[in-house]
N, C-alpha and C positions, 0 to 999 in steps of 0.2 A: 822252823822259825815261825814265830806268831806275827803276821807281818797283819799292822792296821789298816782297814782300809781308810783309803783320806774322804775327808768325807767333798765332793765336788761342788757344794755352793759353798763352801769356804774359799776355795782356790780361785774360784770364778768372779770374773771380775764384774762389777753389778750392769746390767743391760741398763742405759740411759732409756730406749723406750719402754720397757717393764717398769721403768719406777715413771715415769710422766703418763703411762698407762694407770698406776697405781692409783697417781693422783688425782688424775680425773674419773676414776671409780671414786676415790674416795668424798671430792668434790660432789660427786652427783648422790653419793650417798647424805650427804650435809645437805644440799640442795631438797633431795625429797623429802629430808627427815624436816626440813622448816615450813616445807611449803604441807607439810601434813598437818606438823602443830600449829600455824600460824599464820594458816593461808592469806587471812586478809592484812594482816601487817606486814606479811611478804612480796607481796601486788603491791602493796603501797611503795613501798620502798624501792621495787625495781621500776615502779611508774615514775618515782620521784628522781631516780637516777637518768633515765632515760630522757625526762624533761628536760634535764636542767647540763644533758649532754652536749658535748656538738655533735656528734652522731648524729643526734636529732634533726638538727638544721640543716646538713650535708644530705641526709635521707627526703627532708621533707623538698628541699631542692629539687634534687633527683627529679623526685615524685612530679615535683611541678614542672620542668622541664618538658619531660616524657608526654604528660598530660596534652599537652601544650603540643606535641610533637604529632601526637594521637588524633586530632580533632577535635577531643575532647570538648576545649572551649566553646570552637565552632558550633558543636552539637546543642551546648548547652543553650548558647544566644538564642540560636535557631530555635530550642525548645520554646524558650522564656517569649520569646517575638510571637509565637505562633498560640501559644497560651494566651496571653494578651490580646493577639487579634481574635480568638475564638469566643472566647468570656465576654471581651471590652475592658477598655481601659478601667472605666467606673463601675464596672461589676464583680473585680474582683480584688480585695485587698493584697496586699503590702507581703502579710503574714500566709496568705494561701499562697501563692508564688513562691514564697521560699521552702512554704514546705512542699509541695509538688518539684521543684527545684533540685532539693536538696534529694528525696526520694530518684529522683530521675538524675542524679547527676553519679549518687553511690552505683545503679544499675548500670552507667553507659561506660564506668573505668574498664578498661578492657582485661580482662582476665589474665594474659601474660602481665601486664604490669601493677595487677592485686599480687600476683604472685611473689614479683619481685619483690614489692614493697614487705611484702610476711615477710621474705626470705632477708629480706635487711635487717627487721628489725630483731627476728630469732636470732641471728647472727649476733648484734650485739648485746640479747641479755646471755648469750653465753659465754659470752666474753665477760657480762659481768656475774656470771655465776663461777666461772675460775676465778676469779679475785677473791 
């Protein structure tokens, strides 16, 4: 007797994570294959997503809170007071302030919570790179 054999991904019923595995291969394949030919109209448009999110506003929150929770503030008055009395009030502009400020203010976020904050905002552009 010639008996066939069957063949087993026929009978087999399709695995729901192999095929949501499938997708997000395939996903990430459209993902790099844009971000190769079209990188800066690709930034644009997940920058432009990301703006105009609430994610955004929920993150920058966050953000601010924590900040705020940190010392952060504190440090900075402290800095900006202490700048001022060293210079003098009339000896140093408006524009130098803000950018010693602003320089001092990126170095003093505390590194557990830069991290979070990447770790937000990765989270949602791959949320919207499965879309």
């Amino acid at each position: 007797m010639n008996r066939r054999k069957k063949n087993p991904q026929k009978n087999k019923k399709k695995n729901p994570q192999n095929q949501n595995q499938k997708l997000i291969q395939n996903n990430q394949q459209i993902f790099d294959k844009q971000i190769q030919e079209k990188p800066e109209e690709f930034f644009d448009k997940l920058k432009f997503q990301f703006e105009n999110s609430k994610e955004k506003k929920n993150i920058e929150e966050t953000f601010r809170k924590k900040l705020i929770e940190s010392n952060w503030k504190q440090k900075m008055e402290t800095f900006c007071n202490e700048l001022i009395e060293s210079k003098g009030i009339s000896n140093i502009s408006k524009e130098k302030i803000l950018k010693k400020m602003i320089f001092e203010g990126q170095l003093n976020v505390p590194l557990e919570l830069r991290n979070e904050l990447e770790s937000s905002i990765r989270s949602f552009l791959e949320t919207i790179q499965m879309n």
